[in-house]
N, CA, C and O atoms as a GROMACS GRO file, in nm:
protein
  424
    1UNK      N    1   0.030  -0.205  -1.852
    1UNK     CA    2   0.081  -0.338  -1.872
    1UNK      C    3   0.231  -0.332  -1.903
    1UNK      O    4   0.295  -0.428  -1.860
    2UNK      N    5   0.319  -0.213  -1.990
    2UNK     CA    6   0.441  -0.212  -2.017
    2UNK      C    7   0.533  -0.168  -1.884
    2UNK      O    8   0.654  -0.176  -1.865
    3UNK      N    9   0.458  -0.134  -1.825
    3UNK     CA   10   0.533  -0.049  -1.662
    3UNK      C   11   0.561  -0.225  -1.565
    3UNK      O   12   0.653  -0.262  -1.492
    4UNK      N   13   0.416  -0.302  -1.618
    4UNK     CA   14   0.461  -0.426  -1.533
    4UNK      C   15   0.544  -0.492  -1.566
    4UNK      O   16   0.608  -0.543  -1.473
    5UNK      N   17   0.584  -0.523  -1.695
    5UNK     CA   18   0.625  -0.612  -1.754
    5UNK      C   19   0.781  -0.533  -1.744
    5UNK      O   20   0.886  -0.589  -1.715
    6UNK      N   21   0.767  -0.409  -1.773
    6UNK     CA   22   0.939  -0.346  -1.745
    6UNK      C   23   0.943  -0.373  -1.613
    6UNK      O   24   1.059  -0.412  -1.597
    7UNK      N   25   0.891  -0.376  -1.511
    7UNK     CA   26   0.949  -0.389  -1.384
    7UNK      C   27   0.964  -0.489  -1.378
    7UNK      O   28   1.068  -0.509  -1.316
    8UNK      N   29   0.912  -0.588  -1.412
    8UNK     CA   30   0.963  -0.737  -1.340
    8UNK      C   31   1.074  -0.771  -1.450
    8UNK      O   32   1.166  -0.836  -1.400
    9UNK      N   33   1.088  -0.752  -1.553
    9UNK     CA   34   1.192  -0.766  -1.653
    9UNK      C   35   1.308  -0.704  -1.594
    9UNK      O   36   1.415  -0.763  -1.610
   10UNK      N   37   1.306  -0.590  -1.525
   10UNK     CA   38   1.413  -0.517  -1.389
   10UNK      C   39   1.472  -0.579  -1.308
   10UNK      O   40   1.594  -0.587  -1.293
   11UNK      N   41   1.346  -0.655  -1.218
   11UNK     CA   42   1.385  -0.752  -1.124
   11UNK      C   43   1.470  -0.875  -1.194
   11UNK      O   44   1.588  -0.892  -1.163
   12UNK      N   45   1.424  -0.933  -1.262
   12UNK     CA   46   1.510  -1.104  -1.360
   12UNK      C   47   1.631  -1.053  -1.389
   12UNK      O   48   1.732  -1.122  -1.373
   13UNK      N   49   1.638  -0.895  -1.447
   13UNK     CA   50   1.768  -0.906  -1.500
   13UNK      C   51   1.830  -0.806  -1.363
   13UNK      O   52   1.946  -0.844  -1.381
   14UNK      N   53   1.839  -0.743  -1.285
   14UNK     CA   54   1.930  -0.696  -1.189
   14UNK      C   55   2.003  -0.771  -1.112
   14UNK      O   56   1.947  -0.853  -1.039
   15UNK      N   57   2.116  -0.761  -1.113
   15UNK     CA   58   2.194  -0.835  -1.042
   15UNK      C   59   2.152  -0.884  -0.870
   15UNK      O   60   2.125  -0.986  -0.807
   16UNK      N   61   2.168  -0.737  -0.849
   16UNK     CA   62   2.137  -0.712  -0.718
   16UNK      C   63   1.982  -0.807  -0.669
   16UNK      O   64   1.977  -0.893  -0.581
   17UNK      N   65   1.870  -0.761  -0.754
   17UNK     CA   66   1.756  -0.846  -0.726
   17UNK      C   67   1.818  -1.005  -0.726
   17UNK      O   68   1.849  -1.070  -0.626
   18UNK      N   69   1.823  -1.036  -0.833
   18UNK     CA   70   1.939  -1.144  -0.862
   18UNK      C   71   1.971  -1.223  -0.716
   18UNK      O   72   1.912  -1.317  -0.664
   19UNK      N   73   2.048  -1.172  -0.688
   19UNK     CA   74   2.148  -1.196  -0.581
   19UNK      C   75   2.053  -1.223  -0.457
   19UNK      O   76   2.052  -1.332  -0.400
   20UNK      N   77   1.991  -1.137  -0.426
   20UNK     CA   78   1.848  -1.184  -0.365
   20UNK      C   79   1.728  -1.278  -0.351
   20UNK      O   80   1.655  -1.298  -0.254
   21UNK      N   81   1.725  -1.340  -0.490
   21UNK     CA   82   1.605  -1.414  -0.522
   21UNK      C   83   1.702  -1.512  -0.512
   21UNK      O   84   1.644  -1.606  -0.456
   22UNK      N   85   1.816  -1.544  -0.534
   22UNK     CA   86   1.895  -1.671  -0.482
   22UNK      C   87   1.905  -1.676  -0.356
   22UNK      O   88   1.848  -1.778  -0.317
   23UNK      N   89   1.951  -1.613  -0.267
   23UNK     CA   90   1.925  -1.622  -0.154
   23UNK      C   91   1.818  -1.666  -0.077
   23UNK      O   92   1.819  -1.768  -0.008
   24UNK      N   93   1.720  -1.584  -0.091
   24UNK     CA   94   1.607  -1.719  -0.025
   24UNK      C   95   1.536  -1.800  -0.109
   24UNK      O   96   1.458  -1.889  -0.075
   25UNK      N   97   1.570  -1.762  -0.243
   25UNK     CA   98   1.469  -1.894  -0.335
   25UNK      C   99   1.622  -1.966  -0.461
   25UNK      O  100   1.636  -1.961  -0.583
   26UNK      N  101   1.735  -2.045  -0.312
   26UNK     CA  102   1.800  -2.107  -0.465
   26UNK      C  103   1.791  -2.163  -0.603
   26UNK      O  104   1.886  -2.179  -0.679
   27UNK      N  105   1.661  -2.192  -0.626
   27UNK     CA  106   1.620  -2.273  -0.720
   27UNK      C  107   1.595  -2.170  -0.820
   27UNK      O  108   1.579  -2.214  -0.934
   28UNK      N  109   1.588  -2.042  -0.806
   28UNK     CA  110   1.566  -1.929  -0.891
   28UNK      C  111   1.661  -1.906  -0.972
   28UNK      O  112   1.718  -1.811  -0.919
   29UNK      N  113   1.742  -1.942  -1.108
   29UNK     CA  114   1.837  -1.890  -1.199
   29UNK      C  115   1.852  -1.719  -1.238
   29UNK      O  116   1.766  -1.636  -1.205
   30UNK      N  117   1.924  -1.701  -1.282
   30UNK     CA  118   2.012  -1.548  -1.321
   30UNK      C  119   1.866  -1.527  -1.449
   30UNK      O  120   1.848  -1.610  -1.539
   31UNK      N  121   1.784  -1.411  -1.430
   31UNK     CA  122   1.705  -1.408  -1.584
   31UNK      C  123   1.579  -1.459  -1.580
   31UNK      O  124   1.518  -1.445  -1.686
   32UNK      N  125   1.512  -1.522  -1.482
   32UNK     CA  126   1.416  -1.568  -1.424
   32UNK      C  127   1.327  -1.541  -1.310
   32UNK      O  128   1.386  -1.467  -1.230
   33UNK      N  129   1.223  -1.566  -1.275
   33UNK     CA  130   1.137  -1.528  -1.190
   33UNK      C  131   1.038  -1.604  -1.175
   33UNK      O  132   0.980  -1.655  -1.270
   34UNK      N  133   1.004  -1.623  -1.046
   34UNK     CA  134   0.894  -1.714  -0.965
   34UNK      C  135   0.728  -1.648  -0.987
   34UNK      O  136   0.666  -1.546  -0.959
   35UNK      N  137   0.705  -1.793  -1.063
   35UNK     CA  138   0.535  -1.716  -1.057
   35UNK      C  139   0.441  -1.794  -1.006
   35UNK      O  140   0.469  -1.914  -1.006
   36UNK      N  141   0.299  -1.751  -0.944
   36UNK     CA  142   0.195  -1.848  -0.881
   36UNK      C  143   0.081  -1.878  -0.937
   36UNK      O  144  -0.008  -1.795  -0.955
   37UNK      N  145   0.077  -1.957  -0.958
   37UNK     CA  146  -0.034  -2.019  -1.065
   37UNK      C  147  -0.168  -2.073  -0.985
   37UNK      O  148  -0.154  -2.134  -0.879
   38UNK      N  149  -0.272  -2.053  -1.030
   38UNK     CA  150  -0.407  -2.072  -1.018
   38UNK      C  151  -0.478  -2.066  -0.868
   38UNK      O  152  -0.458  -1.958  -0.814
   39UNK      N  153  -0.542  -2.142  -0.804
   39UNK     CA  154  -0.625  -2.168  -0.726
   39UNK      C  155  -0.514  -2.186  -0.568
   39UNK      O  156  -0.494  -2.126  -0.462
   40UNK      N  157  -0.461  -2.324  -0.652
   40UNK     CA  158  -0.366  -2.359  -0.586
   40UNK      C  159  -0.240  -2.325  -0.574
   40UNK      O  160  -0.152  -2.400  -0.531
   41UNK      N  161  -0.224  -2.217  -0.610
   41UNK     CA  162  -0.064  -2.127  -0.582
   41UNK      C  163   0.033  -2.221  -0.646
   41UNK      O  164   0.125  -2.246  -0.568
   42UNK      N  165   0.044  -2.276  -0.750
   42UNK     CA  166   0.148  -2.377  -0.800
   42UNK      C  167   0.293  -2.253  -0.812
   42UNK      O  168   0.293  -2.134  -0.845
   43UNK      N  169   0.390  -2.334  -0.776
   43UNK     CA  170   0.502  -2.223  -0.839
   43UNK      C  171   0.579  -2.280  -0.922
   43UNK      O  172   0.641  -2.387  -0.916
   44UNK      N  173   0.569  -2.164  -1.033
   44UNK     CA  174   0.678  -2.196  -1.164
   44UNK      C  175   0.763  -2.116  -1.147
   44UNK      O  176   0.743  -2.018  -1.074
   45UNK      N  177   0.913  -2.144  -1.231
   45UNK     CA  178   1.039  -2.032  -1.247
   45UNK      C  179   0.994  -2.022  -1.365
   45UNK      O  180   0.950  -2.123  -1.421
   46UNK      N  181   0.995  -1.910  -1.420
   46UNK     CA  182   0.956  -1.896  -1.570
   46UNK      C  183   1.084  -1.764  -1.615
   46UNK      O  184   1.112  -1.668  -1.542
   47UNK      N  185   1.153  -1.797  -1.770
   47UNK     CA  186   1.220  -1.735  -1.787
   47UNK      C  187   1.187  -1.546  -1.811
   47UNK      O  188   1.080  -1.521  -1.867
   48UNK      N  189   1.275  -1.428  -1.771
   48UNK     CA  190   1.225  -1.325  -1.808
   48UNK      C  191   1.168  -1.311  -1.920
   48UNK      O  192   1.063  -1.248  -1.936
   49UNK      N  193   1.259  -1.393  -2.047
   49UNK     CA  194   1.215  -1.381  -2.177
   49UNK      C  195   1.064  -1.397  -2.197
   49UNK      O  196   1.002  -1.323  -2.273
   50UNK      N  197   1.024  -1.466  -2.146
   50UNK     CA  198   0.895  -1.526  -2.180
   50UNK      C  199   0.758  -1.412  -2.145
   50UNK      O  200   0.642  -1.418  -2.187
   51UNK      N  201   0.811  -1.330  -2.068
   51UNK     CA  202   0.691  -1.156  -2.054
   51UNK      C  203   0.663  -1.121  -2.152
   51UNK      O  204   0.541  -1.117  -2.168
   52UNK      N  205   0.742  -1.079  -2.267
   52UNK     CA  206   0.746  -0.985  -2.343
   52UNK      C  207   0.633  -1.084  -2.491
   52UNK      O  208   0.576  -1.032  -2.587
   53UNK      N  209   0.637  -1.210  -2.459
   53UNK     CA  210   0.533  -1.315  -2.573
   53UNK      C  211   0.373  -1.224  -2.526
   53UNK      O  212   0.326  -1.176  -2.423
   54UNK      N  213   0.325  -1.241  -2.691
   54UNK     CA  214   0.193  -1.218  -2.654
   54UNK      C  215   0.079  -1.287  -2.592
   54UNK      O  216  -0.032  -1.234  -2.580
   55UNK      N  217   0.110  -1.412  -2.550
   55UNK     CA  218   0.024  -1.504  -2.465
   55UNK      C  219   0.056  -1.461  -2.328
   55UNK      O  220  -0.028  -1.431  -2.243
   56UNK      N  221   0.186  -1.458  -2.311
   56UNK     CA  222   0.238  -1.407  -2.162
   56UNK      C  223   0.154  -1.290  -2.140
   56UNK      O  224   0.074  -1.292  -2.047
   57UNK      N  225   0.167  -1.161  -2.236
   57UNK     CA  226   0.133  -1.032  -2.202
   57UNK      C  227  -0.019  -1.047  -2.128
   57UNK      O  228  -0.054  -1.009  -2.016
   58UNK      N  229  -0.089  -1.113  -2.226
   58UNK     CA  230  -0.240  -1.133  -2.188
   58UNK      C  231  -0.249  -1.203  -2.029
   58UNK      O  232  -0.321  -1.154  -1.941
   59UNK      N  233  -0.162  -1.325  -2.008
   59UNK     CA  234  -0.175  -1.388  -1.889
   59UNK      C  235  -0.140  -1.252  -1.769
   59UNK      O  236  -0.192  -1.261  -1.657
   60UNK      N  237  -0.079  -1.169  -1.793
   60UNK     CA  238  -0.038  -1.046  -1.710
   60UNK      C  239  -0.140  -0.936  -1.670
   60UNK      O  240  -0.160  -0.868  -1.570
   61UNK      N  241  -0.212  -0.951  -1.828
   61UNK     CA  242  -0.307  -0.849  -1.807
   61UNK      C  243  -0.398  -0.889  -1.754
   61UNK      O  244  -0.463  -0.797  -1.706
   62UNK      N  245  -0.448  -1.006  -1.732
   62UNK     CA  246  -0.536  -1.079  -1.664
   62UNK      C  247  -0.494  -1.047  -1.490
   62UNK      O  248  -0.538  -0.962  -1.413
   63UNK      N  249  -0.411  -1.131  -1.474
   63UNK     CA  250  -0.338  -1.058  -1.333
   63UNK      C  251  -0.385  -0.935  -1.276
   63UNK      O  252  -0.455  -0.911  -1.178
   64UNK      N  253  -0.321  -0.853  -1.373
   64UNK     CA  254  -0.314  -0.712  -1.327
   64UNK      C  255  -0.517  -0.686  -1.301
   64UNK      O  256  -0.571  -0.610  -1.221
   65UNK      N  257  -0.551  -0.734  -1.352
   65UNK     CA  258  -0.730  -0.715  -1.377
   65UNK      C  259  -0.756  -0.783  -1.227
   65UNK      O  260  -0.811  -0.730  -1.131
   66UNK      N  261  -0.710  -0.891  -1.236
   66UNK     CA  262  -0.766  -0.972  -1.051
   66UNK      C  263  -0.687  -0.953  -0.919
   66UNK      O  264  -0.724  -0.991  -0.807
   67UNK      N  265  -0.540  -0.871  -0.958
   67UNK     CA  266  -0.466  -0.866  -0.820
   67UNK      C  267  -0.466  -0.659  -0.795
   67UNK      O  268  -0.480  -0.590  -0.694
   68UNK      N  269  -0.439  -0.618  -0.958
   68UNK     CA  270  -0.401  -0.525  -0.947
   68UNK      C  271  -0.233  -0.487  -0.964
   68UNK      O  272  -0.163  -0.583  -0.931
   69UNK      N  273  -0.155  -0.365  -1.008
   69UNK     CA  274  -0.054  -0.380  -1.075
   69UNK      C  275   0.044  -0.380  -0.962
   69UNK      O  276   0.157  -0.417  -0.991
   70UNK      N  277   0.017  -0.340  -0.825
   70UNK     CA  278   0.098  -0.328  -0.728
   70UNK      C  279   0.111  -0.454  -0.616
   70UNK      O  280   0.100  -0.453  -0.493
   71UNK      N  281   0.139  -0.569  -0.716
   71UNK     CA  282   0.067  -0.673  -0.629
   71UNK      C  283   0.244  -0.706  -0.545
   71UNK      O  284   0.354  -0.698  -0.600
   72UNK      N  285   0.212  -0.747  -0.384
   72UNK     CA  286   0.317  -0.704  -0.312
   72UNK      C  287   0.366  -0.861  -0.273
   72UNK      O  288   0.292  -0.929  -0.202
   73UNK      N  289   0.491  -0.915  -0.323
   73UNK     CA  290   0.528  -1.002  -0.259
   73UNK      C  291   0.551  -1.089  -0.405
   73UNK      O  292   0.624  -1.049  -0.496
   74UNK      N  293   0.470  -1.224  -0.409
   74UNK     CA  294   0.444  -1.249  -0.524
   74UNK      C  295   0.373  -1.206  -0.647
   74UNK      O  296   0.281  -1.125  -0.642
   75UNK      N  297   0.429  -1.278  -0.794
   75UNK     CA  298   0.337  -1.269  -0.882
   75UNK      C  299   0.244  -1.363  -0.877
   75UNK      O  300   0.281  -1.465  -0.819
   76UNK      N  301   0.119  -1.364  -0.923
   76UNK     CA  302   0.020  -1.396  -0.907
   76UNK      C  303  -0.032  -1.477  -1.078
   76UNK      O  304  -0.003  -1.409  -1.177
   77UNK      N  305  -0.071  -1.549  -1.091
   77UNK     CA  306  -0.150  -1.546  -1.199
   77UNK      C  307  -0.267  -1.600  -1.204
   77UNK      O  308  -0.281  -1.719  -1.177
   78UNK      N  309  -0.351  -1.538  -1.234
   78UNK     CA  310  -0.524  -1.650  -1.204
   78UNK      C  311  -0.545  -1.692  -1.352
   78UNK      O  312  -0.584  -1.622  -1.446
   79UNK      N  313  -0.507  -1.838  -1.349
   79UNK     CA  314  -0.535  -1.949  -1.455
   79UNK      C  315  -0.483  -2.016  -1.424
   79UNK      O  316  -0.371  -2.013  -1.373
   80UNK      N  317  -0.600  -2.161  -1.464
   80UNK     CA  318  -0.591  -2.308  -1.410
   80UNK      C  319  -0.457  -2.327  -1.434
   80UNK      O  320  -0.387  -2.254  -1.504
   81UNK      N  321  -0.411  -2.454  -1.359
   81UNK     CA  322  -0.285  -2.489  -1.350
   81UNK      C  323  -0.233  -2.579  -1.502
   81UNK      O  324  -0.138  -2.543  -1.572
   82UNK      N  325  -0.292  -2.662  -1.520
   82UNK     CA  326  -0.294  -2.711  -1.633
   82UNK      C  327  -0.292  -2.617  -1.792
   82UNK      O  328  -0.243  -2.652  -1.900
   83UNK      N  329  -0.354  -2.506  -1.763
   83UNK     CA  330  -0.397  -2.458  -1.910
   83UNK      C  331  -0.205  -2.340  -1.874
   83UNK      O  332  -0.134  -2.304  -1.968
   84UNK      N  333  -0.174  -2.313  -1.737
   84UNK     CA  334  -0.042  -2.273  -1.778
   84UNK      C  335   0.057  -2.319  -1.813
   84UNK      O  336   0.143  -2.250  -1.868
   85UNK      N  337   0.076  -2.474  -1.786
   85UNK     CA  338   0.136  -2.566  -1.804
   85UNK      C  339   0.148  -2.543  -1.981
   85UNK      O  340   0.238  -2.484  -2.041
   86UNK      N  341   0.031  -2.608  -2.037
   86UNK     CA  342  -0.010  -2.556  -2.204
   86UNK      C  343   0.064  -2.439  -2.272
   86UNK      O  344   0.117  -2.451  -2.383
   87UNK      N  345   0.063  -2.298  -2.182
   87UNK     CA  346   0.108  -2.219  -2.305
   87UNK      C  347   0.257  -2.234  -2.263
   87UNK      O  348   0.338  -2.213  -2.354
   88UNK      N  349   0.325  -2.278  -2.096
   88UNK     CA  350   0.459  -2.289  -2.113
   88UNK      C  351   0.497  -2.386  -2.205
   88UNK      O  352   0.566  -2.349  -2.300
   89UNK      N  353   0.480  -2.452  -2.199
   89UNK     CA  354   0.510  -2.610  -2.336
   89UNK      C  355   0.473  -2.524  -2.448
   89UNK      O  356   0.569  -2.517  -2.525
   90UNK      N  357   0.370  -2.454  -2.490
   90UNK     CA  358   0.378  -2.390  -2.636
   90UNK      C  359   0.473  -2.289  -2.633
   90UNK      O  360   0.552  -2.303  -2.727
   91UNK      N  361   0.500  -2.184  -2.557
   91UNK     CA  362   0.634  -2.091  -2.537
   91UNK      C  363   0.745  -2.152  -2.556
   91UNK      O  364   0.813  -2.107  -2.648
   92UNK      N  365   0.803  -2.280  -2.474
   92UNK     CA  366   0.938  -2.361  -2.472
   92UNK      C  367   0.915  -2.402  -2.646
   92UNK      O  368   0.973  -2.333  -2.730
   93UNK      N  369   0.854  -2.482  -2.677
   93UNK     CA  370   0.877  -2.526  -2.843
   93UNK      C  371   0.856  -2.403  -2.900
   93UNK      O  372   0.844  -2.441  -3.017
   94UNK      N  373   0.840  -2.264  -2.906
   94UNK     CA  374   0.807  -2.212  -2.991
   94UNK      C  375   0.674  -2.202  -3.096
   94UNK      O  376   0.674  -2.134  -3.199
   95UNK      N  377   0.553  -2.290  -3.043
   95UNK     CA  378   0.513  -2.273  -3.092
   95UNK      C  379   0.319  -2.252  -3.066
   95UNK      O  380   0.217  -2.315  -3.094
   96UNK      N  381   0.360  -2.111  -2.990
   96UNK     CA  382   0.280  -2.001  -2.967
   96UNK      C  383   0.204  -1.914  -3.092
   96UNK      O  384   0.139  -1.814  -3.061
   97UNK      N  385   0.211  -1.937  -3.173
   97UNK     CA  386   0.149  -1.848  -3.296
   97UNK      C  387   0.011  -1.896  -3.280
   97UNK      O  388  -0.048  -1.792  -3.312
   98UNK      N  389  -0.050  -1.951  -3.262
   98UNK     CA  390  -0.218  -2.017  -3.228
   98UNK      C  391  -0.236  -2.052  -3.172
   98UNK      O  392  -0.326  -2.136  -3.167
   99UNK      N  393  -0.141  -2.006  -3.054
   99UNK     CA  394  -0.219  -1.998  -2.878
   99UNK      C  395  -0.347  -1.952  -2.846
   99UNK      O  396  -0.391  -1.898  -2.947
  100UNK      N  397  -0.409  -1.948  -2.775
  100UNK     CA  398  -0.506  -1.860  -2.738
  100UNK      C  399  -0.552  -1.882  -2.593
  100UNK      O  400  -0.547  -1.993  -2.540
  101UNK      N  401  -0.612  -1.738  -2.513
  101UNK     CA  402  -0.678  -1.806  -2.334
  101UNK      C  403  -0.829  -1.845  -2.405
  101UNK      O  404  -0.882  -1.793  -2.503
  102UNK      N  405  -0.855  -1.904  -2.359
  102UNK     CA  406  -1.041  -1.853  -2.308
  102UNK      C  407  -1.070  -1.736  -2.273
  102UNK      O  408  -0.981  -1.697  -2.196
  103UNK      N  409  -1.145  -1.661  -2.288
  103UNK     CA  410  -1.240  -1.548  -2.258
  103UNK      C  411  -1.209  -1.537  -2.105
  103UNK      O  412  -1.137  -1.450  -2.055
  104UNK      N  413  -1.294  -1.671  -2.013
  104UNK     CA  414  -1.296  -1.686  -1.911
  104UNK      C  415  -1.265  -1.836  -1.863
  104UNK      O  416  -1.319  -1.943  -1.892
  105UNK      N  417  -1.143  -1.798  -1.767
  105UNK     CA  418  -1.088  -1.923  -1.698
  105UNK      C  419  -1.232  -1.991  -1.603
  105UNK      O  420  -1.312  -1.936  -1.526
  106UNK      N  421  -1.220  -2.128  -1.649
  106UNK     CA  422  -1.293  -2.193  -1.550
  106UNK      C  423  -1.232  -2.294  -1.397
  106UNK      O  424  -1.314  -2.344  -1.320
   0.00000   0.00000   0.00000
């Protein structure tokens, strides 16, 4: 899980990646990274900072459990769209301390 989270923390902050992810995805800021959410592939920019939270970590490890750690192209995340919506709004206010997933996404 720290190998994923350092690599994509690689990608947000390298320039060079950087420079790239603007290029075909302008909407992508310096420190950030595109992620796909649930069923329906929703896409969020979500800041790098936000990996290293322990709600994030778990949403990763989940990932890594349904895509696998070499997942090629996009990130992936399997959880409803709504309940990611939830912990980004609890991440942005800060107030993640009694976050929690479900066991199992429905």
């Amino acid at each position: 899980m720290k190998q994923l989270i350092r690599r994509l923390s690689r990608v947000a902050d390298s320039s060079d990646a950087s420079k790239s992810l603007r290029r075909s995805s302008p909407d992508v800021p310096q420190g950030h990274l595109p992620v796909y959410v649930g069923d329906e592939m929703e896409r969020f920019v979500v800041s790098a900072d936000m990996l290293s939270r322990p709600i994030f970590v778990e949403l990763l490890r989940r990932s890594a459990a349904e895509y696998g750690y070499e997942q090629a192209g996009v990130l992936r995340i399997p959880c409803p769209v709504s309940l990611f919506r939830r912990v980004l709004r609890a991440l942005r206010d800060g107030d993640d301390g009694g976050l929690s997933l479900p066991d199992e996404f429905s």
